[in-house]
C-alpha positions as CSV (number, residue, x, y, z in Angstrom):
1,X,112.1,99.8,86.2
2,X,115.1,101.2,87.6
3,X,118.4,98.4,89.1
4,X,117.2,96.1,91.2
5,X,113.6,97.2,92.1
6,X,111.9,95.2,94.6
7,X,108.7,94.9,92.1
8,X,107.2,96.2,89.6
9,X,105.3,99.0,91.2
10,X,107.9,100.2,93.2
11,X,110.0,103.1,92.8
12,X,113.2,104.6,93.5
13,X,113.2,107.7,95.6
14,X,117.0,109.1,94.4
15,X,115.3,108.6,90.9
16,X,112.4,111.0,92.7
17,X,111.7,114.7,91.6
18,X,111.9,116.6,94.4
19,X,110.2,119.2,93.0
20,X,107.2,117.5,90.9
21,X,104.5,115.2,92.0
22,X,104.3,111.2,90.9
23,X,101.4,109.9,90.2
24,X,100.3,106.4,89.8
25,X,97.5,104.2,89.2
26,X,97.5,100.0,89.6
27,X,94.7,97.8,88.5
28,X,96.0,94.0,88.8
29,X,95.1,91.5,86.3
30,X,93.0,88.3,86.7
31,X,96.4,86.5,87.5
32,X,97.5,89.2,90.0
33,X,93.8,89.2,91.7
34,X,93.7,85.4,92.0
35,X,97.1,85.8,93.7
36,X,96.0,88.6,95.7
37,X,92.8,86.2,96.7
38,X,94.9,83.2,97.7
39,X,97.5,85.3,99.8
40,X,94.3,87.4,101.7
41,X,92.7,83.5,102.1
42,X,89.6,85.6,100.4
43,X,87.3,83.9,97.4
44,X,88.1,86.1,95.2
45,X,88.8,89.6,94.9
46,X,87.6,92.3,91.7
47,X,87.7,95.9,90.6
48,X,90.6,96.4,92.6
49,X,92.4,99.9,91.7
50,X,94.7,101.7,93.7
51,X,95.6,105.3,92.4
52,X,97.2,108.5,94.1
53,X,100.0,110.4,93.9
54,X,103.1,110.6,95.2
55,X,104.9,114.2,96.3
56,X,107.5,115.7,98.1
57,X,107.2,116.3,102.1
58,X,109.6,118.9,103.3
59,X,113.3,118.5,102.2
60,X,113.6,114.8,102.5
61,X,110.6,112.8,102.9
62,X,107.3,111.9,100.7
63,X,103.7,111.8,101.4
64,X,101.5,109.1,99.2
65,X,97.9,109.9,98.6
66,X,96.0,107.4,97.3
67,X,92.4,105.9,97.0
68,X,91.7,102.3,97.2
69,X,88.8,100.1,95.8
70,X,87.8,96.7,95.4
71,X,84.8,94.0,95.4
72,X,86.1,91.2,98.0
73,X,83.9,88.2,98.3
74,X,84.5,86.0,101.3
75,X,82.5,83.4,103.3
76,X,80.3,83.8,105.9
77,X,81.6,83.3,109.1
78,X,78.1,81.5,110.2
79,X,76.4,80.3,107.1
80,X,80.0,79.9,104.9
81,X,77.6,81.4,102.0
82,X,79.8,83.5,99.9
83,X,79.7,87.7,101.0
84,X,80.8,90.6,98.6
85,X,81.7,93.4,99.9
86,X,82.9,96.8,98.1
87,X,86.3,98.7,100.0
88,X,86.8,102.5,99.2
89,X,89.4,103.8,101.5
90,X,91.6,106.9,101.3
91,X,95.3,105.8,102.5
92,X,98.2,107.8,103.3
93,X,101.4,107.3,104.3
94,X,104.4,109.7,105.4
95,X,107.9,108.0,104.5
96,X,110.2,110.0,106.8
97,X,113.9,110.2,106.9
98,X,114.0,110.7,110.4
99,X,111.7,108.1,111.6
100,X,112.8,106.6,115.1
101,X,110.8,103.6,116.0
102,X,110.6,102.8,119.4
103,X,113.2,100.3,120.4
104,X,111.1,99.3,123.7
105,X,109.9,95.4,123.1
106,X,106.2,96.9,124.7
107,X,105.9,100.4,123.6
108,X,102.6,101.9,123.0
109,X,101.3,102.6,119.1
110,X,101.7,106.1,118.0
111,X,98.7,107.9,117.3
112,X,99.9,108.3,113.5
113,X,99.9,105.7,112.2
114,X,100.8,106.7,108.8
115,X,103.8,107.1,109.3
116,X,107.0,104.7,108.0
117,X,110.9,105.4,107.3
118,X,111.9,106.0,104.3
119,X,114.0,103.4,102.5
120,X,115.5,102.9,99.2
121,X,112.1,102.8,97.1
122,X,108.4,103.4,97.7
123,X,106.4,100.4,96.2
124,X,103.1,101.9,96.0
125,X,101.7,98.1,95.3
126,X,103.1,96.8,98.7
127,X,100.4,99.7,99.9
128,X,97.7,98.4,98.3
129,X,97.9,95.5,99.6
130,X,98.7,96.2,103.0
131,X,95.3,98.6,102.8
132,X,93.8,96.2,101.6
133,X,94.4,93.4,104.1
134,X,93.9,95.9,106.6
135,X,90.3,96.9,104.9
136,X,88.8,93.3,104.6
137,X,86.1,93.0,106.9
138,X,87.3,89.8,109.7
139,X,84.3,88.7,110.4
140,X,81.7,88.7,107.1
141,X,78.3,87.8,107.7
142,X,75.6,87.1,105.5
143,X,72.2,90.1,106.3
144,X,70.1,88.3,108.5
145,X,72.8,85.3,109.2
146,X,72.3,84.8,113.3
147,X,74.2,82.0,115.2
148,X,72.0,79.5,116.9
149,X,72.5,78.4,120.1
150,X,74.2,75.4,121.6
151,X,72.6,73.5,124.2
152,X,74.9,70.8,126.7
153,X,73.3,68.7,129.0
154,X,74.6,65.2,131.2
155,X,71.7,62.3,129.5
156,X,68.2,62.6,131.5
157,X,69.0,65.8,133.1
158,X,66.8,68.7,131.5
159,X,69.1,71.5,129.7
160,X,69.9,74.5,131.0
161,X,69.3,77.6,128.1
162,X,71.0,81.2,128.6
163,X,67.5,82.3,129.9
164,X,67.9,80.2,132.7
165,X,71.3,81.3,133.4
166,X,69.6,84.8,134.6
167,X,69.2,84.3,137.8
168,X,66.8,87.7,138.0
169,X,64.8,86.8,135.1
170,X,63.0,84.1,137.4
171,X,62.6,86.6,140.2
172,X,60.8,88.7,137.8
173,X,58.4,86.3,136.6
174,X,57.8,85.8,140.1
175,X,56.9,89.5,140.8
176,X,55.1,89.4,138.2
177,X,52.5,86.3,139.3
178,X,52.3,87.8,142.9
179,X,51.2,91.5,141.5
180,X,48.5,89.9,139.4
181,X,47.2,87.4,142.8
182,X,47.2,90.8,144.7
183,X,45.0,92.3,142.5
Protein backbone atom coordinates (compact mmCIF):
# COMPACT_ATOMS: atom_id res chain seq x y z
CA UNK A 1 0.00 0.00 0.00
CA UNK A 2 1.05 3.42 -0.43
CA UNK A 3 3.56 5.49 2.78
CA UNK A 4 2.18 5.21 5.78
CA UNK A 5 -1.40 3.96 5.25
CA UNK A 6 -3.51 3.74 8.13
CA UNK A 7 -4.44 -0.09 7.13
CA UNK A 8 -4.58 -2.22 4.76
CA UNK A 9 -7.79 -1.37 3.12
CA UNK A 10 -7.29 2.11 3.04
CA UNK A 11 -6.35 4.29 0.36
CA UNK A 12 -4.80 7.41 -0.50
CA UNK A 13 -6.93 9.94 -2.25
CA UNK A 14 -3.79 12.16 -4.01
CA UNK A 15 -2.93 8.52 -5.27
CA UNK A 16 -6.89 8.80 -6.56
CA UNK A 17 -7.94 9.10 -10.31
CA UNK A 18 -10.01 11.77 -10.56
CA UNK A 19 -11.30 10.70 -13.56
CA UNK A 20 -11.84 6.71 -13.13
CA UNK A 21 -13.80 4.89 -10.65
CA UNK A 22 -12.08 2.45 -7.67
CA UNK A 23 -13.57 -0.40 -6.96
CA UNK A 24 -13.06 -2.67 -4.06
CA UNK A 25 -14.15 -5.71 -2.52
CA UNK A 26 -13.10 -7.01 1.31
CA UNK A 27 -13.95 -10.49 2.60
CA UNK A 28 -11.98 -10.85 6.16
CA UNK A 29 -10.48 -14.06 7.09
CA UNK A 30 -11.28 -16.34 9.99
CA UNK A 31 -8.56 -14.35 12.05
CA UNK A 32 -10.04 -10.92 10.94
CA UNK A 33 -13.76 -12.25 11.70
CA UNK A 34 -12.90 -13.49 15.14
CA UNK A 35 -11.34 -10.09 15.68
CA UNK A 36 -14.24 -8.37 14.25
CA UNK A 37 -16.46 -10.69 16.76
CA UNK A 38 -14.53 -9.82 19.90
CA UNK A 39 -14.41 -6.02 19.16
CA UNK A 40 -18.52 -6.02 18.21
CA UNK A 41 -18.81 -8.25 21.80
CA UNK A 42 -20.84 -10.65 19.05
CA UNK A 43 -20.40 -14.71 19.00
CA UNK A 44 -19.17 -14.75 16.06
CA UNK A 45 -19.54 -13.15 12.83
CA UNK A 46 -19.46 -15.03 8.89
CA UNK A 47 -19.86 -14.31 5.23
CA UNK A 48 -18.96 -10.90 5.86
CA UNK A 49 -18.12 -9.04 2.32
CA UNK A 50 -18.14 -5.54 1.76
CA UNK A 51 -17.73 -4.46 -1.94
CA UNK A 52 -18.52 -1.07 -3.91
CA UNK A 53 -16.89 1.32 -5.59
CA UNK A 54 -15.29 4.33 -5.12
CA UNK A 55 -15.69 7.60 -7.68
CA UNK A 56 -15.15 11.01 -8.04
CA UNK A 57 -17.91 13.66 -6.61
CA UNK A 58 -17.53 17.00 -8.24
CA UNK A 59 -13.90 18.55 -8.38
CA UNK A 60 -12.76 17.49 -5.04
CA UNK A 61 -14.67 15.12 -3.13
CA UNK A 62 -15.60 11.17 -3.49
CA UNK A 63 -18.73 9.28 -3.08
CA UNK A 64 -18.32 5.36 -1.81
CA UNK A 65 -21.02 2.87 -2.84
CA UNK A 66 -20.90 -0.15 -1.36
CA UNK A 67 -23.05 -3.23 -0.23
CA UNK A 68 -22.54 -4.99 2.94
CA UNK A 69 -23.24 -8.59 4.15
CA UNK A 70 -22.79 -10.84 6.93
CA UNK A 71 -24.26 -13.80 9.22
CA UNK A 72 -23.88 -12.35 12.91
CA UNK A 73 -24.80 -14.69 15.68
CA UNK A 74 -25.39 -13.13 19.06
CA UNK A 75 -27.28 -14.12 22.32
CA UNK A 76 -30.51 -13.70 23.20
CA UNK A 77 -31.20 -10.92 25.18
CA UNK A 78 -33.98 -13.15 27.27
CA UNK A 79 -33.09 -16.70 26.77
CA UNK A 80 -28.95 -16.00 26.13
CA UNK A 81 -29.64 -18.93 23.36
CA UNK A 82 -27.41 -18.07 20.47
CA UNK A 83 -29.37 -15.84 17.38
CA UNK A 84 -28.09 -15.59 13.71
CA UNK A 85 -28.97 -12.98 11.88
CA UNK A 86 -28.13 -12.17 8.09
CA UNK A 87 -27.17 -8.02 7.42
CA UNK A 88 -27.47 -6.70 3.66
CA UNK A 89 -27.18 -3.02 3.73
CA UNK A 90 -26.37 -0.61 0.96
CA UNK A 91 -23.88 2.18 2.57
CA UNK A 92 -22.76 5.38 1.23
CA UNK A 93 -20.73 7.93 2.21
CA UNK A 94 -19.85 11.53 0.76
CA UNK A 95 -16.14 12.52 1.76
CA UNK A 96 -16.29 16.33 1.21
CA UNK A 97 -13.60 18.81 1.20
CA UNK A 98 -15.71 21.41 2.41
CA UNK A 99 -17.32 19.73 5.29
CA UNK A 100 -17.98 22.12 8.32
CA UNK A 101 -19.11 20.35 11.33
CA UNK A 102 -20.96 22.15 13.67
CA UNK A 103 -18.78 23.52 16.44
CA UNK A 104 -21.99 23.89 18.88
CA UNK A 105 -21.37 21.24 21.90
CA UNK A 106 -25.54 20.46 21.41
CA UNK A 107 -26.26 20.94 17.76
CA UNK A 108 -28.83 19.00 16.10
CA UNK A 109 -27.82 15.77 13.59
CA UNK A 110 -27.99 16.70 10.00
CA UNK A 111 -30.42 15.03 8.03
CA UNK A 112 -27.44 13.42 5.85
CA UNK A 113 -25.86 11.55 7.49
CA UNK A 114 -23.62 10.27 4.95
CA UNK A 115 -21.68 12.72 4.90
CA UNK A 116 -17.75 13.00 6.38
CA UNK A 117 -14.63 15.27 5.52
CA UNK A 118 -12.35 14.18 3.50
CA UNK A 119 -8.96 13.42 4.94
CA UNK A 120 -5.72 12.04 3.73
CA UNK A 121 -7.11 8.43 2.82
CA UNK A 122 -10.43 6.65 2.55
CA UNK A 123 -10.24 3.15 4.31
CA UNK A 124 -13.06 1.48 2.92
CA UNK A 125 -12.55 -1.32 5.85
CA UNK A 126 -13.09 1.31 8.68
CA UNK A 127 -16.70 1.54 6.65
CA UNK A 128 -17.43 -1.87 6.98
CA UNK A 129 -17.10 -1.97 10.15
CA UNK A 130 -18.68 1.04 11.25
CA UNK A 131 -21.87 -0.28 8.95
CA UNK A 132 -21.62 -3.05 10.50
CA UNK A 133 -21.68 -2.04 14.15
CA UNK A 134 -24.32 0.21 13.23
CA UNK A 135 -26.37 -2.89 11.40
CA UNK A 136 -26.21 -5.34 14.39
CA UNK A 137 -29.45 -5.75 15.77
CA UNK A 138 -29.20 -4.28 19.89
CA UNK A 139 -31.58 -6.21 21.15
CA UNK A 140 -31.59 -10.09 19.47
CA UNK A 141 -34.23 -12.25 20.54
CA UNK A 142 -34.90 -15.73 20.02
CA UNK A 143 -38.86 -16.24 17.79
CA UNK A 144 -41.12 -16.82 20.32
CA UNK A 145 -38.58 -15.78 23.41
CA UNK A 146 -41.13 -13.67 25.81
CA UNK A 147 -39.91 -12.16 29.23
CA UNK A 148 -41.71 -13.45 32.20
CA UNK A 149 -42.91 -11.45 34.73
CA UNK A 150 -41.54 -10.54 38.07
CA UNK A 151 -43.64 -10.50 41.00
CA UNK A 152 -42.44 -8.44 44.66
CA UNK A 153 -44.36 -8.72 47.56
CA UNK A 154 -43.55 -7.81 51.69
CA UNK A 155 -43.86 -11.88 53.39
CA UNK A 156 -47.79 -12.71 54.01
CA UNK A 157 -49.07 -9.90 52.02
CA UNK A 158 -50.70 -11.36 48.71
CA UNK A 159 -48.79 -9.99 45.40
CA UNK A 160 -49.83 -7.42 43.42
CA UNK A 161 -49.60 -8.53 39.31
CA UNK A 162 -49.73 -5.73 36.44
CA UNK A 163 -53.51 -6.72 36.02
CA UNK A 164 -54.08 -5.46 39.29
CA UNK A 165 -52.26 -2.40 38.73
CA UNK A 166 -55.28 -1.29 36.19
CA UNK A 167 -57.25 0.37 38.18
CA UNK A 168 -60.26 0.22 35.33
CA UNK A 169 -59.87 -3.34 34.69
CA UNK A 170 -61.72 -4.02 38.13
CA UNK A 171 -64.45 -1.44 37.30
CA UNK A 172 -65.06 -3.41 34.27
CA UNK A 173 -65.46 -6.63 35.75
CA UNK A 174 -67.73 -4.89 37.90
CA UNK A 175 -69.96 -3.60 34.99
CA UNK A 176 -69.81 -6.52 33.74
CA UNK A 177 -71.51 -8.74 36.95
CA UNK A 178 -74.18 -5.84 37.44
CA UNK A 179 -75.36 -6.10 33.56
CA UNK A 180 -75.72 -9.86 33.82
CA UNK A 181 -77.89 -9.41 37.61
CA UNK A 182 -80.05 -6.86 35.61
CA UNK A 183 -80.86 -9.16 33.15
Amino acid sequence: MARNAPSDTALRVADLSQSAEHAFALKPDAEALAELARALDVTSLRKLRFEGRLRPLGKSDWMLEGKLGATVVQPCVVTLEPVTTRIDVDVTRRYLRDYKDPDEPEAEMPEDDTAEPLGAWIDPGQVMEEALALAIPDYPRKDAAELGQMVYTKPGEAPMTGEDAKPFAGLAAFKDKLEKDND
